[in-house]
PDB file of N, CA, C and O in Angstrom:
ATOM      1  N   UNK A   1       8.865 -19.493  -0.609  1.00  0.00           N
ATOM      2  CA  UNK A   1       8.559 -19.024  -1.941  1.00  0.00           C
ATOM      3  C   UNK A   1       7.094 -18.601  -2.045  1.00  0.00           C
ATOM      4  O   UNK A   1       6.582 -17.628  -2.597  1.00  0.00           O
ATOM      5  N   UNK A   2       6.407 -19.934  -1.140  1.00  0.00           N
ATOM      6  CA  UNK A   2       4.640 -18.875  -1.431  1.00  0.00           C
ATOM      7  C   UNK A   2       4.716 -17.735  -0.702  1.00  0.00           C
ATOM      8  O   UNK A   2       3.812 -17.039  -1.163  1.00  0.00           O
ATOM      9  N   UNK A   3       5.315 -17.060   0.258  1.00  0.00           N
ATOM     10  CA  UNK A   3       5.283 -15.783   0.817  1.00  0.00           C
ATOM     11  C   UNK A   3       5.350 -14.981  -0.245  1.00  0.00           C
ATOM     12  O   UNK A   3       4.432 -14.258  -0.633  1.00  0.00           O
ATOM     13  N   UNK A   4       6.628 -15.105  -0.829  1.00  0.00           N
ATOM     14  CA  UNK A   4       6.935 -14.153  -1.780  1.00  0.00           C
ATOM     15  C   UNK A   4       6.070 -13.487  -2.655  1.00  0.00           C
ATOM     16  O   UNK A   4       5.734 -12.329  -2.907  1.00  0.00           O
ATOM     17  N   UNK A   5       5.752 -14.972  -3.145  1.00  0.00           N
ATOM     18  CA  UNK A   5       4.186 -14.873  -4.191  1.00  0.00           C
ATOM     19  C   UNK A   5       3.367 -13.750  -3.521  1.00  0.00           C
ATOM     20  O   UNK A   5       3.332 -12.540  -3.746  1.00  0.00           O
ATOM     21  N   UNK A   6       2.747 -14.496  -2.666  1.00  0.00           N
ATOM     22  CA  UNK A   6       1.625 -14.129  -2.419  1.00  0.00           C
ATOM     23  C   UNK A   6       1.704 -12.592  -1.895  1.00  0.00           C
ATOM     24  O   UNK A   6       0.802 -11.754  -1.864  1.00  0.00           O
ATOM     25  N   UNK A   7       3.130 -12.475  -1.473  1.00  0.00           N
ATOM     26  CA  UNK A   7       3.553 -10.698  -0.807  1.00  0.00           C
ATOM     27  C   UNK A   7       3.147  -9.956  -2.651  1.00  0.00           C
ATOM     28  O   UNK A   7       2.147  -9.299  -2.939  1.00  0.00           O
ATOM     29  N   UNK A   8       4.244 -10.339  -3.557  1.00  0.00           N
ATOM     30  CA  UNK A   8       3.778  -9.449  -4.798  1.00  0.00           C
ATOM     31  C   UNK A   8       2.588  -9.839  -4.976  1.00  0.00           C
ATOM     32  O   UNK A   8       2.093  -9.045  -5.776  1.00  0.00           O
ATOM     33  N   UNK A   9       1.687 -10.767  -4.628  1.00  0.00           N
ATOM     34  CA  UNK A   9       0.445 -10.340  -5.413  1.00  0.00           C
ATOM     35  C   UNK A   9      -0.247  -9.527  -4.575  1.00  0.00           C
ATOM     36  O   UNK A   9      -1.202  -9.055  -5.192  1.00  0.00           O
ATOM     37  N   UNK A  10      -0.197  -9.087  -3.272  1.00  0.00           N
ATOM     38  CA  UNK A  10      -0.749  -7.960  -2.116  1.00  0.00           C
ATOM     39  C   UNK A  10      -0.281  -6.548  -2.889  1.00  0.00           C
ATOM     40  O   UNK A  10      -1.099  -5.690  -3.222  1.00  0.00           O
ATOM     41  N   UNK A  11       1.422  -6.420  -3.167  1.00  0.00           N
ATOM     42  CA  UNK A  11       1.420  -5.631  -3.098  1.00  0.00           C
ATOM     43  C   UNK A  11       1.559  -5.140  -4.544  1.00  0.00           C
ATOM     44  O   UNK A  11       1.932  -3.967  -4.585  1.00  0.00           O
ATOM     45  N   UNK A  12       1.355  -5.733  -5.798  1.00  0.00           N
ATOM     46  CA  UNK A  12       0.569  -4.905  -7.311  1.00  0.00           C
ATOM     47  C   UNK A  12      -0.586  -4.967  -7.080  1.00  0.00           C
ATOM     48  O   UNK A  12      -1.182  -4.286  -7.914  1.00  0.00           O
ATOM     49  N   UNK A  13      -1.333  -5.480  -6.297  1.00  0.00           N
ATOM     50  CA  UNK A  13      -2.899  -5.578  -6.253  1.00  0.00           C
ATOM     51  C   UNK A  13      -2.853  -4.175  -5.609  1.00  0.00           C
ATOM     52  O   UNK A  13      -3.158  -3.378  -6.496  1.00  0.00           O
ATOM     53  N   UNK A  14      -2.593  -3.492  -4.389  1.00  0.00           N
ATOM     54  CA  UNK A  14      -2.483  -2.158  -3.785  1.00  0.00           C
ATOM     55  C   UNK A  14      -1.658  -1.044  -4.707  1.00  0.00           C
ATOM     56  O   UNK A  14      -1.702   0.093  -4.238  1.00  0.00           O
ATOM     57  N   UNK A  15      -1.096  -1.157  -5.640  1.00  0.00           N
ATOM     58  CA  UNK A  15      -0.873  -0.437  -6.280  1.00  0.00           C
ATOM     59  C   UNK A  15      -1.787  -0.204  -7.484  1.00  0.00           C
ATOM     60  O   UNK A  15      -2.009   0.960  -7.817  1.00  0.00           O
ATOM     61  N   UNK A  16      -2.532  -1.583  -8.409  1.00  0.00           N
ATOM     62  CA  UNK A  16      -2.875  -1.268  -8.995  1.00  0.00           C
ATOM     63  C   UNK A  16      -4.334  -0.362  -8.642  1.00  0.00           C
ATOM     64  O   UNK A  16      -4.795   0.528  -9.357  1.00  0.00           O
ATOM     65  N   UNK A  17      -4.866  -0.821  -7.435  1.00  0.00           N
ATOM     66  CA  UNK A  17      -6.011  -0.008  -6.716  1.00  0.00           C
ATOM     67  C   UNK A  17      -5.860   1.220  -6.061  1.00  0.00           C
ATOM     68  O   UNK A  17      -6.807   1.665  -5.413  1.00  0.00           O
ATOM     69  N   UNK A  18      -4.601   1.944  -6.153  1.00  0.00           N
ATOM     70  CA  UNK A  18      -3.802   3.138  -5.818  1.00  0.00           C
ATOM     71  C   UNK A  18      -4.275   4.225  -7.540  1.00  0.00           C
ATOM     72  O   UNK A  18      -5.045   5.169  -7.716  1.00  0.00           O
ATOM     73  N   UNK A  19      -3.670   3.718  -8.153  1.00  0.00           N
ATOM     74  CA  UNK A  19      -3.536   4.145  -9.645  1.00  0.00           C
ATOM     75  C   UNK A  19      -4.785   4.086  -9.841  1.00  0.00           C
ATOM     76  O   UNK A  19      -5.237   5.213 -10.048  1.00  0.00           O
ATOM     77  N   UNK A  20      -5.745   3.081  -9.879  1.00  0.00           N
ATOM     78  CA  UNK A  20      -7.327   3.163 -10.215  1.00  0.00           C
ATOM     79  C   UNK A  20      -8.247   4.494  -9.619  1.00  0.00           C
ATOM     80  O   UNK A  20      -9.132   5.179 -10.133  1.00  0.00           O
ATOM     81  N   UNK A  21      -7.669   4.505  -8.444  1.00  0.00           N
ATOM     82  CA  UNK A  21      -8.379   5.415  -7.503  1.00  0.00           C
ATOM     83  C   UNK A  21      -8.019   6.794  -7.851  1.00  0.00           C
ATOM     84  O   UNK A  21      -8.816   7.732  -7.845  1.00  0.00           O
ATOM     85  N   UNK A  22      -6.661   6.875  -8.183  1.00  0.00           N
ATOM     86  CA  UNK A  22      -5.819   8.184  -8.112  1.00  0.00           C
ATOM     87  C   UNK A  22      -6.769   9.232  -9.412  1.00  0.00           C
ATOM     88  O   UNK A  22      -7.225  10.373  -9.347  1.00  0.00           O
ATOM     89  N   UNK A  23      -6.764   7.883 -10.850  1.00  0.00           N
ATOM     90  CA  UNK A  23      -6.878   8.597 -12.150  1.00  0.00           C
ATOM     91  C   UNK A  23      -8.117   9.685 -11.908  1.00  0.00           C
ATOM     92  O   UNK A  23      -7.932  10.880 -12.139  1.00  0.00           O
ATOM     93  N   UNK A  24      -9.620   9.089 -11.340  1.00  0.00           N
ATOM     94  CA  UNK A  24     -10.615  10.054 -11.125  1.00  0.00           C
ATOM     95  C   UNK A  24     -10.584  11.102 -10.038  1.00  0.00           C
ATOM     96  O   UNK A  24     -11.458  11.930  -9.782  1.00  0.00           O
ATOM     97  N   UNK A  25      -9.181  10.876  -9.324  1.00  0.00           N
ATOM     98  CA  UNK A  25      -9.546  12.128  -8.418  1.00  0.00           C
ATOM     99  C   UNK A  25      -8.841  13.291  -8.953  1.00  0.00           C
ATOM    100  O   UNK A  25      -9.194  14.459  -8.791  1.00  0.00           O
ATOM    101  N   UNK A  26      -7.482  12.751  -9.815  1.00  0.00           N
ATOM    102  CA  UNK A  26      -6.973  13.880 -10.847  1.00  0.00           C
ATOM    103  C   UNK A  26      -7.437  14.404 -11.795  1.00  0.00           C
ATOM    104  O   UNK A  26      -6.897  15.456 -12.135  1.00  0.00           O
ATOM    105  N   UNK A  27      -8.598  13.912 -12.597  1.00  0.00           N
ATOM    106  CA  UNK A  27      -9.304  14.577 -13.177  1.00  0.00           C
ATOM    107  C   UNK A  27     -10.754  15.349 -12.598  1.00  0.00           C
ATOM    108  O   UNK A  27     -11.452  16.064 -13.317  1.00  0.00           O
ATOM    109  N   UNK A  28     -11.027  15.066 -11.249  1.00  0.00           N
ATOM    110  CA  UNK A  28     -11.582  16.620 -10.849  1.00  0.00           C
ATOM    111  C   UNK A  28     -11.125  17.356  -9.974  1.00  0.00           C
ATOM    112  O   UNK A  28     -11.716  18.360  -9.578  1.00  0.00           O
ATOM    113  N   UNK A  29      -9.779  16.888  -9.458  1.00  0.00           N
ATOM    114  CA  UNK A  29      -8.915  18.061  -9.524  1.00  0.00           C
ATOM    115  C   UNK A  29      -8.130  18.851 -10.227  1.00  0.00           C
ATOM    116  O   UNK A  29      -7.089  19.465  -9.992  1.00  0.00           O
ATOM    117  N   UNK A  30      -8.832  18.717 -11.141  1.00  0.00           N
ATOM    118  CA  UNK A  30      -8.226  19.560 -12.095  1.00  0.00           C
ATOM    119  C   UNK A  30      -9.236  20.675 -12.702  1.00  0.00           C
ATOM    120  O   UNK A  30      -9.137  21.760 -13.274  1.00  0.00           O
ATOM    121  N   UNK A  31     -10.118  19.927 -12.322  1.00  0.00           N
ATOM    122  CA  UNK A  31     -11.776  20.771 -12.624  1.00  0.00           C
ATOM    123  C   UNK A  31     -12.150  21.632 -11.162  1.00  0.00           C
ATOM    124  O   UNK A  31     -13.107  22.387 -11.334  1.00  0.00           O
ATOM    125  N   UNK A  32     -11.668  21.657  -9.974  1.00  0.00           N
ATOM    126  CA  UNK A  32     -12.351  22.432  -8.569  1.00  0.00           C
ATOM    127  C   UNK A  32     -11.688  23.799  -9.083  1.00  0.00           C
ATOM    128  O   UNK A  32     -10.686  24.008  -9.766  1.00  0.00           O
ATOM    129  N   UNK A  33     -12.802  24.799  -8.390  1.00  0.00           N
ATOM    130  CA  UNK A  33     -12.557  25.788  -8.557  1.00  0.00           C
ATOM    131  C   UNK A  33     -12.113  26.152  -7.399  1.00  0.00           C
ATOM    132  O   UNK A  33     -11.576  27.259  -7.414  1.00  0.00           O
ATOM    133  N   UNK A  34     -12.154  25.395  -5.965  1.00  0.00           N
ATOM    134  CA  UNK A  34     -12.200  26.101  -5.603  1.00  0.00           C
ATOM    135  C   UNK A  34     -11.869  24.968  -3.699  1.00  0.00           C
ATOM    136  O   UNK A  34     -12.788  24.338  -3.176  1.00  0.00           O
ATOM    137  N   UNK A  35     -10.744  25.016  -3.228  1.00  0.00           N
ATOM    138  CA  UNK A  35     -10.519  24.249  -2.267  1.00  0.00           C
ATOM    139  C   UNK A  35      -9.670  24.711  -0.893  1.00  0.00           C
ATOM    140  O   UNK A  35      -9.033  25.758  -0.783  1.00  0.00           O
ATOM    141  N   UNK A  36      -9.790  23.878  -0.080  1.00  0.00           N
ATOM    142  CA  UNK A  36      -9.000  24.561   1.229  1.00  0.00           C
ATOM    143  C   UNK A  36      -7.491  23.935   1.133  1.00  0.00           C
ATOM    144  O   UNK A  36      -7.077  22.935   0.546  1.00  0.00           O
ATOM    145  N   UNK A  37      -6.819  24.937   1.956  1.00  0.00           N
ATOM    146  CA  UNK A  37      -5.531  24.924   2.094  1.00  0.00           C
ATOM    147  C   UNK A  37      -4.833  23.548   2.960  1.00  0.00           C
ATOM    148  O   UNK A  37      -3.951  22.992   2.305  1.00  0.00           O
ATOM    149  N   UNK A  38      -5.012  23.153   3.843  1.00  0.00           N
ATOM    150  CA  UNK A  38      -4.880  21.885   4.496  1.00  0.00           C
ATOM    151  C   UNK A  38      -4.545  20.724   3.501  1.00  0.00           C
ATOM    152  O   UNK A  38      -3.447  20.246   3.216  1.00  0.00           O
ATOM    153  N   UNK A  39      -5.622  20.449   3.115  1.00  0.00           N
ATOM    154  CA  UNK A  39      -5.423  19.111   2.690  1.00  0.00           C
ATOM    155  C   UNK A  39      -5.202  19.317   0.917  1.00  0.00           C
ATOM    156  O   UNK A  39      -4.858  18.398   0.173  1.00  0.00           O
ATOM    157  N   UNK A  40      -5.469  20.643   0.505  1.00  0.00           N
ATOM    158  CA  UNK A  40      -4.961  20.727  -1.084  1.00  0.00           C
ATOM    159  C   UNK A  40      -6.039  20.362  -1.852  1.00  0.00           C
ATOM    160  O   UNK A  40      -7.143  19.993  -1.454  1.00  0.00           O
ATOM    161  N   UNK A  41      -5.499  20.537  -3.401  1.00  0.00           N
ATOM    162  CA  UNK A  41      -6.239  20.374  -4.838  1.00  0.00           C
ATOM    163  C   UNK A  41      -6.718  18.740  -4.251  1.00  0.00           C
ATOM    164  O   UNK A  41      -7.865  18.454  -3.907  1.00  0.00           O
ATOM    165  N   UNK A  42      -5.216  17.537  -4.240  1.00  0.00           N
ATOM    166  CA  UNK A  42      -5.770  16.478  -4.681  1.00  0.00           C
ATOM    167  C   UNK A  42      -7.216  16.071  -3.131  1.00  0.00           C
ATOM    168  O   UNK A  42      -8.423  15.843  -3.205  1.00  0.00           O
ATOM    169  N   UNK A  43      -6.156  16.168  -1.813  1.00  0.00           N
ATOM    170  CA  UNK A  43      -7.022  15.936  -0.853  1.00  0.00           C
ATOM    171  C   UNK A  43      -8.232  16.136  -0.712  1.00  0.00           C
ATOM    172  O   UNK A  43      -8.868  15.245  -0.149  1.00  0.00           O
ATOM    173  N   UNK A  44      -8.998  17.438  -1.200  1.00  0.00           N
ATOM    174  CA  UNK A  44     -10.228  18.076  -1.603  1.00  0.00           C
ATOM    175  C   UNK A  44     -10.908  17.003  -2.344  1.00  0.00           C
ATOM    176  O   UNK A  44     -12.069  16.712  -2.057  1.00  0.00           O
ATOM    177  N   UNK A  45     -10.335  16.460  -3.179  1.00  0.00           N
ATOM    178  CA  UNK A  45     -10.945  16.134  -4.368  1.00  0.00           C
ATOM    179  C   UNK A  45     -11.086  14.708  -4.147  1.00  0.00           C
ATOM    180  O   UNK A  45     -11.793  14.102  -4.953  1.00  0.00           O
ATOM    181  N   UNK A  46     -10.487  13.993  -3.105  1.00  0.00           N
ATOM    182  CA  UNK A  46     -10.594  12.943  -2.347  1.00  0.00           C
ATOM    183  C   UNK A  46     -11.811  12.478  -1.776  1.00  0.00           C
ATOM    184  O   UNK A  46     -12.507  11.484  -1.985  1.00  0.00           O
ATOM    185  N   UNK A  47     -11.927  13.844  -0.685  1.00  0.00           N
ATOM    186  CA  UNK A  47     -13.140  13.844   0.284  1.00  0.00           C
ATOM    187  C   UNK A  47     -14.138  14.267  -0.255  1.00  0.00           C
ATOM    188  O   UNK A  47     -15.169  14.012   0.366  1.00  0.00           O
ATOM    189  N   UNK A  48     -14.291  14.986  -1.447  1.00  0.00           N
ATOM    190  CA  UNK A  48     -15.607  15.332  -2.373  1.00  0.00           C
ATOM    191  C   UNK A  48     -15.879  13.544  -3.109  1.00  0.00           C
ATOM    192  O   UNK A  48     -16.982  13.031  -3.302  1.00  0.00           O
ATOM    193  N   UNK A  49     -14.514  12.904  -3.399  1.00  0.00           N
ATOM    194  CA  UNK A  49     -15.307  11.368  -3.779  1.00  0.00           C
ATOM    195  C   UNK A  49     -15.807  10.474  -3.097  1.00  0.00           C
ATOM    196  O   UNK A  49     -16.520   9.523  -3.418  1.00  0.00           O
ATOM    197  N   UNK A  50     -15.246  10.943  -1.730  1.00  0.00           N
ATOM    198  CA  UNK A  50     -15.559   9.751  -0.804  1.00  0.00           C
ATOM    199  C   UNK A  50     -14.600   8.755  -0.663  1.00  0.00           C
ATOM    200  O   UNK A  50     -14.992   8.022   0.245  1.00  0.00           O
ATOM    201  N   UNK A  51     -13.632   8.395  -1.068  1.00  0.00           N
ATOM    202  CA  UNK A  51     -12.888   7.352  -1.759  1.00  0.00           C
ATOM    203  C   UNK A  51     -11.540   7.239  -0.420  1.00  0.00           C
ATOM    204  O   UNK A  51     -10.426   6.819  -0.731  1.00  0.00           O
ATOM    205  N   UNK A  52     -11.797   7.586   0.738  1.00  0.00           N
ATOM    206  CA  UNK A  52     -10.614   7.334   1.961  1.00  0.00           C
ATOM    207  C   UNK A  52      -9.941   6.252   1.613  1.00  0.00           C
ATOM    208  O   UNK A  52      -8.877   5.973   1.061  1.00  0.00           O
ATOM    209  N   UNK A  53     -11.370   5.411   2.356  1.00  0.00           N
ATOM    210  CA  UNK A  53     -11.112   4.232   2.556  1.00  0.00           C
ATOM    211  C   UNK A  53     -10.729   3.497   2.046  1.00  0.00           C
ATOM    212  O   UNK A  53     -10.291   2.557   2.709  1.00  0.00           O
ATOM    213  N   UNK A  54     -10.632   3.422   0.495  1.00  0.00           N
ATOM    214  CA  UNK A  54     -10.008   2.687  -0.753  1.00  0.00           C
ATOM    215  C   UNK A  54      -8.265   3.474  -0.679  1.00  0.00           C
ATOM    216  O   UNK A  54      -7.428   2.573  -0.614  1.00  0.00           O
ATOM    217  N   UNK A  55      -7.898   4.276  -0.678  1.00  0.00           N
ATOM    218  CA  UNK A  55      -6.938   5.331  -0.424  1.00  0.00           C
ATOM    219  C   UNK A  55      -6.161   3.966   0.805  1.00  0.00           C
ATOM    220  O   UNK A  55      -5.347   3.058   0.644  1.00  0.00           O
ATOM    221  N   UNK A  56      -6.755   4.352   1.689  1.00  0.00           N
ATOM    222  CA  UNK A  56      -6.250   3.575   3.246  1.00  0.00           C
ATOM    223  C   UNK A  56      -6.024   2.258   2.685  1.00  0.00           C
ATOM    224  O   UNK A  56      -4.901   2.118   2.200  1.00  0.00           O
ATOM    225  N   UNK A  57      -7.117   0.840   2.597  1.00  0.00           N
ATOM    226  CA  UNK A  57      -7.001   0.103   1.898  1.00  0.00           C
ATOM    227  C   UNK A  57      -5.850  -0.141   0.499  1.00  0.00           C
ATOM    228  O   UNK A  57      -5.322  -1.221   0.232  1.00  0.00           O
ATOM    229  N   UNK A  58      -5.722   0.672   0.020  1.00  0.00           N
ATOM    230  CA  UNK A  58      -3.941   0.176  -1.085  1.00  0.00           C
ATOM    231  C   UNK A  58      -3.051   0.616  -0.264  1.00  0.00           C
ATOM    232  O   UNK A  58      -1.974   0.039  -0.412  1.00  0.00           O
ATOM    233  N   UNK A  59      -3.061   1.319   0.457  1.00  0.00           N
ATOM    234  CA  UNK A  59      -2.055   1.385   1.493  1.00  0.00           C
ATOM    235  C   UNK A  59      -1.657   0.128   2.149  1.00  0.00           C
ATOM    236  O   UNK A  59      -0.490  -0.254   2.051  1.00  0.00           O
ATOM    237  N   UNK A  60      -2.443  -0.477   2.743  1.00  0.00           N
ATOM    238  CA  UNK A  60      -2.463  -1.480   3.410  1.00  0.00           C
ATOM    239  C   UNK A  60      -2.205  -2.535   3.055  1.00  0.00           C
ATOM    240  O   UNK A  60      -1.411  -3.263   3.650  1.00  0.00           O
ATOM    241  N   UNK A  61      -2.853  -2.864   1.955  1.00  0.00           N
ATOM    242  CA  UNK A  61      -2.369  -4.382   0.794  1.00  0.00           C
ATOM    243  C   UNK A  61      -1.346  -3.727   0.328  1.00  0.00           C
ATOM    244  O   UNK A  61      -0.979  -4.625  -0.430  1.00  0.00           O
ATOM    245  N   UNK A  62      -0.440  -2.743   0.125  1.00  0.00           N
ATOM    246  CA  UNK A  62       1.145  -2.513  -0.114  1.00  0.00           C
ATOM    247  C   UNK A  62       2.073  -2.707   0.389  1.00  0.00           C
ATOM    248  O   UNK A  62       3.155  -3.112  -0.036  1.00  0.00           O
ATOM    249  N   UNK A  63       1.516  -2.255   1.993  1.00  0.00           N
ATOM    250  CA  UNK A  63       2.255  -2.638   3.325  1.00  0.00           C
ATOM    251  C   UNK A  63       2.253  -4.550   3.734  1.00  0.00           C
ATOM    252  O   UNK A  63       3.168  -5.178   4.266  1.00  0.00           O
ATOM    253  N   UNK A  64       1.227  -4.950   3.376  1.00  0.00           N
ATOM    254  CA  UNK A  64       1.400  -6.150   3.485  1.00  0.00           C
ATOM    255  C   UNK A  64       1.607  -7.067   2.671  1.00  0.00           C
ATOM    256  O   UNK A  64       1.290  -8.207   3.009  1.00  0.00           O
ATOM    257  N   UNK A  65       2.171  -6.843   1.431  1.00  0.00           N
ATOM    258  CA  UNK A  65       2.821  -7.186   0.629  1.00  0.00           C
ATOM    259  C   UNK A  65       4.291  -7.174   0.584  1.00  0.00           C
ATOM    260  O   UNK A  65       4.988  -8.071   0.109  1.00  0.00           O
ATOM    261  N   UNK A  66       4.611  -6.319   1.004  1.00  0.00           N
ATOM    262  CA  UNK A  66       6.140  -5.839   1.031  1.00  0.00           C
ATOM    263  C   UNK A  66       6.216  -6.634   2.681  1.00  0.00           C
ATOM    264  O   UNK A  66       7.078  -7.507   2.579  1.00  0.00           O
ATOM    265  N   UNK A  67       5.804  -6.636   3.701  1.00  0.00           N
ATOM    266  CA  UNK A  67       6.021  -7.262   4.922  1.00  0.00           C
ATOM    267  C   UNK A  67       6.019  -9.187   4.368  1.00  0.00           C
ATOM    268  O   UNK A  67       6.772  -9.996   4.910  1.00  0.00           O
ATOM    269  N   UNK A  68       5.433  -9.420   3.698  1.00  0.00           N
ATOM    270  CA  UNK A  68       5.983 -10.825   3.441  1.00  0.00           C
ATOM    271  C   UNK A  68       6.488 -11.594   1.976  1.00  0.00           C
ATOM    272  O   UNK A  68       6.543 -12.710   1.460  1.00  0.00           O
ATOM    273  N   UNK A  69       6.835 -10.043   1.684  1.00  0.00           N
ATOM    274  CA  UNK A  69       7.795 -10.309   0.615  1.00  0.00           C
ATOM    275  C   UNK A  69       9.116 -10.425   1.756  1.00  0.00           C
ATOM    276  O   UNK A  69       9.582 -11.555   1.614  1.00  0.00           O
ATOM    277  N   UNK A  70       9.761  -9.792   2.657  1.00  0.00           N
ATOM    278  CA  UNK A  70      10.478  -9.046   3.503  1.00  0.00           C
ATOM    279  C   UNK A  70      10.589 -10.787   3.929  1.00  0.00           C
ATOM    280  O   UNK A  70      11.586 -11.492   3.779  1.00  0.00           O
ATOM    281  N   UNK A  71       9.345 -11.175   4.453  1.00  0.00           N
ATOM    282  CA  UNK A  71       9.404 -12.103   5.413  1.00  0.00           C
ATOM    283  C   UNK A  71      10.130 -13.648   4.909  1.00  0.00           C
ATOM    284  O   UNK A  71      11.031 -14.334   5.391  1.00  0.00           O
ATOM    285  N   UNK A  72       9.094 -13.816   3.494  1.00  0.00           N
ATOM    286  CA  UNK A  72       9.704 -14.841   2.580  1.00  0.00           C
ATOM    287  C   UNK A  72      11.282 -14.608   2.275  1.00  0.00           C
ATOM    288  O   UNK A  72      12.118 -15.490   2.080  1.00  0.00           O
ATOM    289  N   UNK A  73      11.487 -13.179   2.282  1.00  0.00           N
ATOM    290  CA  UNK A  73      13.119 -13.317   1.847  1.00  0.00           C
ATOM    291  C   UNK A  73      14.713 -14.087   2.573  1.00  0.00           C
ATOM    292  O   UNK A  73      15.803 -14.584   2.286  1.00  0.00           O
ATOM    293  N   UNK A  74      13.535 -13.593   4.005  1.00  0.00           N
ATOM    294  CA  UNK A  74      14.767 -13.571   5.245  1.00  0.00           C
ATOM    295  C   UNK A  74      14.198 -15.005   6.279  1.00  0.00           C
ATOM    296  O   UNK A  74      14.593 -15.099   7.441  1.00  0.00           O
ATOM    297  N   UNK A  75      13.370 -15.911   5.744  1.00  0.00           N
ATOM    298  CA  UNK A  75      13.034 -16.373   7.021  1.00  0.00           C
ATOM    299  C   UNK A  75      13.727 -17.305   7.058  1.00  0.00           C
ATOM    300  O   UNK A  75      13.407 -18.084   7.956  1.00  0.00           O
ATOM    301  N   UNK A  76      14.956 -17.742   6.202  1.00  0.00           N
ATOM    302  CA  UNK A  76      15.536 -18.915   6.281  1.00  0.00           C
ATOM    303  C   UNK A  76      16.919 -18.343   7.097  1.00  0.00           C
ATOM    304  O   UNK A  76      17.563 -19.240   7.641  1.00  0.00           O
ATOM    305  N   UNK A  77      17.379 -17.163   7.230  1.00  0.00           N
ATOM    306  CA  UNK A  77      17.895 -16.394   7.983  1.00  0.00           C
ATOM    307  C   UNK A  77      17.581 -16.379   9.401  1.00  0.00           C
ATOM    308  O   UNK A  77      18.378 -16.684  10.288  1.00  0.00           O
ATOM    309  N   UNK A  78      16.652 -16.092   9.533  1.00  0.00           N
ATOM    310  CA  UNK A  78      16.317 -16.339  10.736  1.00  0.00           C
ATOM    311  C   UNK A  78      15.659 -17.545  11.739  1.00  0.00           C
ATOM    312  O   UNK A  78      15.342 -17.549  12.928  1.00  0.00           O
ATOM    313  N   UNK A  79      15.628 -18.247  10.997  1.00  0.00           N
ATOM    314  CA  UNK A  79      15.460 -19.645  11.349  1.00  0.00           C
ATOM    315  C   UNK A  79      17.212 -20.463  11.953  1.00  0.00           C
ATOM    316  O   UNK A  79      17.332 -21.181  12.945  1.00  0.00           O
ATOM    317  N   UNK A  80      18.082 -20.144  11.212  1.00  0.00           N
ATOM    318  CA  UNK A  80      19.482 -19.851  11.306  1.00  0.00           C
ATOM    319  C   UNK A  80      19.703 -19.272  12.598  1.00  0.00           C
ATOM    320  O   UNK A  80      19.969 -19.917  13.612  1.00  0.00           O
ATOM    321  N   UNK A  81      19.563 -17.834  12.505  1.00  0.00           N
ATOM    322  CA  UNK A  81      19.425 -17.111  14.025  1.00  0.00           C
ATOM    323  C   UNK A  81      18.515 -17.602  15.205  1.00  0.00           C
ATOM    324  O   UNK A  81      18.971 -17.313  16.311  1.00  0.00           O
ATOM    325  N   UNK A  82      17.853 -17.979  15.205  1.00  0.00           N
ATOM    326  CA  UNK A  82      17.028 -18.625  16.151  1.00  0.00           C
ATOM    327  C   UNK A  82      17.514 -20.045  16.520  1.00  0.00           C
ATOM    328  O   UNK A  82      17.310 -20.516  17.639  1.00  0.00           O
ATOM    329  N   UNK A  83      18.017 -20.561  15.761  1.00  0.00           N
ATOM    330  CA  UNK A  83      18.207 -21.907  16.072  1.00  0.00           C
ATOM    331  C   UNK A  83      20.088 -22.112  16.811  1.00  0.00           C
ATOM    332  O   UNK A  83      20.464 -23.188  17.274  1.00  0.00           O
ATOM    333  N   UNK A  84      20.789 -21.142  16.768  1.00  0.00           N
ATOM    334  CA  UNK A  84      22.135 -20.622  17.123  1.00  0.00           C
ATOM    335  C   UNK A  84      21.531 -20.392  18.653  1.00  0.00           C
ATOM    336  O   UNK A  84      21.708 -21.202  19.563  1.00  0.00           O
ATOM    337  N   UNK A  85      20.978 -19.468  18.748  1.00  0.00           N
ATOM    338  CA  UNK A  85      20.706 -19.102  19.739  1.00  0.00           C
ATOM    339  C   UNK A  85      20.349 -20.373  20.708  1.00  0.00           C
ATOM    340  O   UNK A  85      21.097 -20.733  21.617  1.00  0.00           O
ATOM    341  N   UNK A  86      19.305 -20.902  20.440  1.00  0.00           N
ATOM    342  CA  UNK A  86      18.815 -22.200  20.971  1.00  0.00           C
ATOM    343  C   UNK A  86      20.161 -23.520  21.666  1.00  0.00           C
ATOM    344  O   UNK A  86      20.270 -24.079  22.758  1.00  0.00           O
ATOM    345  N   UNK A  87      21.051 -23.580  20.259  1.00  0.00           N
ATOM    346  CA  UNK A  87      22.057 -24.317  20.521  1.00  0.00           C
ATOM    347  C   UNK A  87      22.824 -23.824  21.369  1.00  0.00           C
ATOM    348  O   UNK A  87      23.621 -24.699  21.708  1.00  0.00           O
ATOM    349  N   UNK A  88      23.126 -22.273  22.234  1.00  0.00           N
ATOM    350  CA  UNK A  88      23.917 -22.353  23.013  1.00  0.00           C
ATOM    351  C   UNK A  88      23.211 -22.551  24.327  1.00  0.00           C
ATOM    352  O   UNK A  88      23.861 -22.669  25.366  1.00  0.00           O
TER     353      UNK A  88
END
């Protein structure tokens, strides 16, 4: 059960720092006049904030949130499976 926990609190914490990040880069992308084709309006407007690494970072506390939400769900499952195995 603390997996669980602690998986949703990884992964609204990476979302809510997803959404934080997102709001100021949509509002000056909405203001560039003027950007390259590759990476686009929002991407442009990314690398003009600087803001990757926060980008990368909610990624990451999302991903590891959901990996032990995943983990808390099933580990009594597999404790089951592992221990079958053992017994033969």
């Amino acid at each position: 059960m603390k997996k669980i926990i602690g998986g949703g609190i990884f992964f609204i914490s990476g979302i809510s720092l997803y959404v934080n990040v997102l709001e100021p880069t949509i509002k000056l992308a909405s203001t560039l006049d003027s950007w390259t084709t590759p990476p686009g309006r929002l991407g442009t407007s990314i690398e003009t904030l600087g803001i990757n690494y926060l980008m990368k970072f909610s990624y990451l506390l999302m991903a590891l949130g959901f990996i032990l939400i995943m983990w808390g769900l099933f580990e009594n499952n597999l404790k089951k499976l592992s221990f079958k195995k053992n017994k033969k």
